[in-house]
N, C-alpha and C positions, 0 to 999 in steps of 0.2 A: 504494500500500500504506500503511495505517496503522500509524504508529508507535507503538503501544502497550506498555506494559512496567508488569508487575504491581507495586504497590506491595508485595501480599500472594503471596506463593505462593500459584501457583491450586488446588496438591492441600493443601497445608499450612498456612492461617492464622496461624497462631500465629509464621512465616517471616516475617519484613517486609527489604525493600529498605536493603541496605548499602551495597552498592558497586558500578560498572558499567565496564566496560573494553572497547576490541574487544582486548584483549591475551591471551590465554587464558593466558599466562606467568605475566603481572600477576598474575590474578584468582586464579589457581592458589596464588602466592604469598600474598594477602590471603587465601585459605581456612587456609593454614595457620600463617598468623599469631594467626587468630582464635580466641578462648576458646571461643566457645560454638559451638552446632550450627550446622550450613551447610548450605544446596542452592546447588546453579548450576545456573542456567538459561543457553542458547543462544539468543539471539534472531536469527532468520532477516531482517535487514534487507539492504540493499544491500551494507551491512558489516557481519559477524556480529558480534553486539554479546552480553556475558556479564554475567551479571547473578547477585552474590553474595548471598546471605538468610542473615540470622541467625535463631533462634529460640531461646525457652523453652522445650524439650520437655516441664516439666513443668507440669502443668494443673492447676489450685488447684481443692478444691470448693468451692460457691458457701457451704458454709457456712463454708470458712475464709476467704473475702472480708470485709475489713469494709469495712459501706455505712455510711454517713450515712444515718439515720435519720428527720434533721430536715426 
């Protein structure tokens, strides 16, 4: 089996890879520690491994981006 583990959330982009435990206590505790939004994922490995995601749920429009120009 491959050990793969999303750096992005695979339904939520904007989620990226915070913290990983096989502790579900741990990770449980790290979720509500944390400021901003959270998913957990289950990883189904030989030892179920849990995997914290932060995100921005708020999404800029590209025109309140500033690009460089030059």
């Amino acid at each position: 089996m491959d050990r793969l583990v999303f750096y992005h959330h695979p339904q939520a982009e904007n989620f990226s890879l915070r913290y990983s435990s096989a502790s579900l206590a741990d990770i449980r505790s790290r979720r509500e520690q944390s400021d901003e939004s959270t998913k957990l994922i289950g990883y189904p490995f030989e030892t179920l491994v849990y995997v914290l995601y932060e995100g921005d749920t708020e999404i800029e429009s590209a025109q309140d981006i500033d690009f460089d120009r030059e």
